[in-house]
N, C-alpha and C positions, 0 to 999 in steps of 0.2 A: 504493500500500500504506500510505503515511504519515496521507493523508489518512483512507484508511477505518478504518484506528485509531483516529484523534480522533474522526472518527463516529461510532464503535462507543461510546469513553470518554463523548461527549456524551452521549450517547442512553442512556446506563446511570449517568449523575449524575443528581443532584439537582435540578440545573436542569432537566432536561426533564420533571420530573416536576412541577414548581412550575407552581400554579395563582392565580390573582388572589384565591381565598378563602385562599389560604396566605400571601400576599404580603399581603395586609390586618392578618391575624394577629400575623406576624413586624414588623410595621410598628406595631402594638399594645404589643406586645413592649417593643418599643425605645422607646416612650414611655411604659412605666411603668420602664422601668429608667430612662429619663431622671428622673420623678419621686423613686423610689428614691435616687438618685446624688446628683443635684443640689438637689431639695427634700426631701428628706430625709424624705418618709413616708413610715412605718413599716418603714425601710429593712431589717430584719433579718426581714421577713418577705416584702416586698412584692418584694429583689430577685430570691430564689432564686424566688419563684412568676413573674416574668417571664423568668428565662433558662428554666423549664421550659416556657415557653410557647411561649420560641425555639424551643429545642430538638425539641419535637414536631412543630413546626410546618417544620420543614426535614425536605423528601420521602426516604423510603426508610432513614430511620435504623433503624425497626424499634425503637427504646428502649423500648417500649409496648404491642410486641407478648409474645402470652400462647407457651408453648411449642408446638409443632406437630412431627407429623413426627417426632418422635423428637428434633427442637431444643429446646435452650436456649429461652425467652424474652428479652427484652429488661432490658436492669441496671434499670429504671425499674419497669418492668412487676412487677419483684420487690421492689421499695424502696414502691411502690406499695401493697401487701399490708397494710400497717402504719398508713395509712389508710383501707382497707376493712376490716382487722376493726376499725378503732376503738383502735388499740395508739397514736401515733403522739399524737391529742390527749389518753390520759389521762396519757400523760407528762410531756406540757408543763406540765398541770395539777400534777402531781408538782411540777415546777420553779417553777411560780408558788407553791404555797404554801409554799416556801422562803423567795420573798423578798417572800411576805404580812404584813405585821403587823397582827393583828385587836382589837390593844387599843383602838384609836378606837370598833370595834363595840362592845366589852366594852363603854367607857366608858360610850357612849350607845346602848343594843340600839333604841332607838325610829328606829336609823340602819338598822334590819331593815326598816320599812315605807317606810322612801324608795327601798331596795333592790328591793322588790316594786314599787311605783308607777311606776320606770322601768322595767318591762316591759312596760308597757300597749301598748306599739309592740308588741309580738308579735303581741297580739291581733286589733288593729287590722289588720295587712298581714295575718295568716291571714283573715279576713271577706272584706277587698277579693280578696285572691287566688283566693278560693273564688267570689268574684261570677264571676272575671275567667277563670274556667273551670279553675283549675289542680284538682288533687288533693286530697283532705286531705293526705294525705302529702307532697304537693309545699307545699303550702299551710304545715303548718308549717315547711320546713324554711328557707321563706319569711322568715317568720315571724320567728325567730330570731334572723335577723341584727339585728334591734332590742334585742340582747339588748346590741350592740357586744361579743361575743365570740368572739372568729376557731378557738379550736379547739371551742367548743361548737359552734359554727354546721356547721364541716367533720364532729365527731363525728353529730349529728345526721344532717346531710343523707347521708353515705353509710351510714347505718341505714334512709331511710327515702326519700330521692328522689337514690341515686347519678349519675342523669344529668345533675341540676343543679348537683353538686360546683364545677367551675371556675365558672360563673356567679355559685352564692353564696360559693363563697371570695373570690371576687375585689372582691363588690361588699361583704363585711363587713371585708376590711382595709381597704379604699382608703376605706370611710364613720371605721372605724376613726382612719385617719392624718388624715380630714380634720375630726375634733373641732377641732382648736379654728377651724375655718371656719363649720361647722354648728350648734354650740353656742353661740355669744353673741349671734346677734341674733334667738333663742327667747327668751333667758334676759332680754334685756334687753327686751323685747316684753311678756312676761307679770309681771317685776314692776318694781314702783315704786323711784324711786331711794331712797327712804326704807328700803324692805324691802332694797335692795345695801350698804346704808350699816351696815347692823345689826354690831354687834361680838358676836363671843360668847366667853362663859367659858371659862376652859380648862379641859380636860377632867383627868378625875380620875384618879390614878395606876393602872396598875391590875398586879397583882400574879401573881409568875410561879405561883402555882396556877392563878388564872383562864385564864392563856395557856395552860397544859397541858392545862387540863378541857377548855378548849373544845371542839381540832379532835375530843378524844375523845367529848365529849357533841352534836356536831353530826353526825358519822359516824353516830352510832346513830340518833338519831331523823331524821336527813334517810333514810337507805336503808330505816329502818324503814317509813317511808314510802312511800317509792319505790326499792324493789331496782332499777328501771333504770338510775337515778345512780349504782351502787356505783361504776363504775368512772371518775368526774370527781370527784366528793365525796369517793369514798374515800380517791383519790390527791393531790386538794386537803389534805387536812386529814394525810394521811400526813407529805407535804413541809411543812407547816407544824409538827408534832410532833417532825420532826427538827430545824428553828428554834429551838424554845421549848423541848424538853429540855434542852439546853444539853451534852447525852453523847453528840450524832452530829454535831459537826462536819464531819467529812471526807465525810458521806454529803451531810450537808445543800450542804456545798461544792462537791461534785460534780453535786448536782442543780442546782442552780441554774448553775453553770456551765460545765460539762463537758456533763453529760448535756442539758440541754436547747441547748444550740447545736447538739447533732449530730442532734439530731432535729427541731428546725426547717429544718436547711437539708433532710435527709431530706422534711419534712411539705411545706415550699413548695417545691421541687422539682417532686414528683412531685404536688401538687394541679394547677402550674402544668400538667405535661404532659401532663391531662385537656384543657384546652382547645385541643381541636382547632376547626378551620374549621367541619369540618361540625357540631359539635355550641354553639360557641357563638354562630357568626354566622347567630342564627336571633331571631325575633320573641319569644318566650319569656325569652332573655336578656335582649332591654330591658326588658321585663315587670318583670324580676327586678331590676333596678339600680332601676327608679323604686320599687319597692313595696319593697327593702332601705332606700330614702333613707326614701320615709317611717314605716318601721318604726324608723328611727332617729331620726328627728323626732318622731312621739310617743313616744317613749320618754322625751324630755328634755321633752318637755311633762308625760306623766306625773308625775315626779318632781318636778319645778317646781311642779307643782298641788300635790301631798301634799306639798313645802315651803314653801306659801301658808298652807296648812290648819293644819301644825303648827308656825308661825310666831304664826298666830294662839289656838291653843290657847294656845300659852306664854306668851300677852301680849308678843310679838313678843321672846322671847329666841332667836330659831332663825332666822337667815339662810336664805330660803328658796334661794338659790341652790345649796347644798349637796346641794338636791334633783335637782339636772341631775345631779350626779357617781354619781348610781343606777344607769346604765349601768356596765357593766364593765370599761370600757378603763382599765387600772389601770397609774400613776397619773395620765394623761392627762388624764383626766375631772375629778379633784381640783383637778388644777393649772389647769386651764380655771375654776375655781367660784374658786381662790385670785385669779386675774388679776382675774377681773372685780369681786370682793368690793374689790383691791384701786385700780381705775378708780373706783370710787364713794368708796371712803373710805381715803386710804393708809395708811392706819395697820392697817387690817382684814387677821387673819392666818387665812385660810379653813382651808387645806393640810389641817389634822390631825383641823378638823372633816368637810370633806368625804371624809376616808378612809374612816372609818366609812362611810357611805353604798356608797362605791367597792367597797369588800371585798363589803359587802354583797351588791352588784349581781353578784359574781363567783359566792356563794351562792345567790342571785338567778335569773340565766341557765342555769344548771347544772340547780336545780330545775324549772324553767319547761321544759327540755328533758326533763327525765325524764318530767312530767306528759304531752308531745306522746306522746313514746316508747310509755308506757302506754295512752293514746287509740289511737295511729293504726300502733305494728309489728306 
């Protein structure tokens, strides 16, 4: 009798239900929480999306399933919801333009075209992806991840190719945390130590009307443009208005740190507990990590170029380095243009120029996605 109860309890765990494409998974799992933990990229976003990986991936929890039956769903399955309508990354956005500062753009707007120039990775992986058989729809959502933007990338893709959600969240943080691996030996490839060595002027003061007009005068004519972005643009430039009014402290303080921690571990979570076995260990996924690297590789060549170009318009007053930090990993990308400015010449203080750029590229990606959005929903 003893025995056939432990039978009974085997045979209705977890374990017997564990498969070698579950056991792959969970072994995935556990070496990005390794990287998480102990190398430390992008650890506030990269650890929640690997325990939900766990988690899915260990048999018969049910966390993911939809209601049935007259049941409940799964607490996942309903946390979940909040990155299927798209709720989940315009929030974050809320929270980033909290603790956006876009006076480096004010200073220099000409930090707009370095902004757009590192998106040419977009372009580039939607062409290759569309050769390589995928969808338009799948193609851009592809695409994107060249944007180096982790909640544009997840907002897009479950608008427009939801099956490839885990795939490309996974491969736009981890290209994400791995800037400053993937960024310096483009940067240092395409320009000359002479163009690393350049000092540039500081940037000119700029004044809290400009800070206010802005997110107000970009809100209108960016949705004006493209209604699809209302809801990343709007809530970008919203969180930054509570910044620079200097009359919502407590809102702006909450956004930035209250409200967006609970909806990251919310957003990675439950992105993480889309990847399942059957849907990511398939041929389509490596598709999707190599055409996400090189959507992120020309994207820093993009900008690099258009910091060649308008290095040389100025009679070489523009570090063209500045032009890498056009991707939107903010302020990652910055600090990656300050190091290397500073490897060439120590004295060189990038930081404040490449911000401009940085912010940019945050205006940048958001736009770029509304453009796909208008094409291809």
């Amino acid at each position: 009798m003893f025995i056939e109860a432990i039978q009974t309890l085997l045979q209705s765990s977890g374990f017997a239900a564990l498969t070698w494409q579950s056991v792959i998974m969970i072994v995935l799992s556990l070496v990005l929480i390794y990287f998480a933990i102990v190398k430390k990229f992008e650890p506030l976003l990269l650890l929640p999306i690997a325990f939900g990986m766990l988690l899915i991936n260990l048999p018969i929890t049910g966390l993911m399933d939809g209601p049935a039956n007259g049941q409940a769903g799964g607490l996942l399955y309903y946390l979940y919801q909040g990155v299927k309508l798209g709720i989940y990354p315009s929030l974050i956005f809320l929270g980033i333009g909290t603790m956006t500062d876009f006076g480096p753009l004010i200073a220099r707007p000409s930090s707009l075209f370095l902004g757009a120039g590192a998106q040419f990775g977009i372009v580039i992986a939607f062409v290759v992806a569309i050769a390589l058989g995928f969808t338009p729809q799948e193609a851009a959502s592809i695409g994107i991840i060249g944007g180096a933007d982790g909640p544009t990338a997840i907002y897009l893709t479950s608008k427009l190719a939801p099956d490839l959600l885990p795939s490309i969240a996974i491969a736009a943080y981890s290209y994400m945390a791995l800037i400053p691996l993937i960024q310096p030996p483009i940067m240092r490839a395409l320009t000359t130590k002479k163009e690393r060595e350049i000092k540039m002027t500081q940037l000119r003061e700029v004044s809290k009307l400009e800070k206010v007009c802005f997110p107000i005068m970009v809100t209108i004519l960016c949705i004006l443009l493209l209604p699809s972005v209302a809801p990343l643009i709007g809530l970008l430039m919203l969180g930054n208005l509570f910044k620079e009014s200097g009359v919502t402290e407590r809102l702006s303080s909450t956004a930035q740190n209250a409200l967006i921690n609970i909806i990251t571990i919310f957003l990675g979570v439950t992105v993480g507990a889309t990847a399942t076995a059957e849907q990511f260990l398939s041929p389509s996924t490596l598709k999707i990590i190599f055409l996400g690297l090189m959507a992120f590789c020309f994207s820093t060549v993009g900008g690099l170029l258009l910091g060649k170009l308008m290095c040389f318009l100025s009679g070489g007053k523009i570090n063209p380095l500045i032009g890498s930090a056009g991707v939107s990993a903010v302020p990652m990308a910055a600090r990656v243009s300050q190091v290397e400015g500073q490897k060439a010449n120590p004295g060189n203080y990038l930081l404040m120029h490449a911000m401009g750029p940085n912010v940019a590229g945050v205006i940048g990606s958001a736009v770029a996605a509304g453009i796909l959005l208008s094409l291809f929903q």
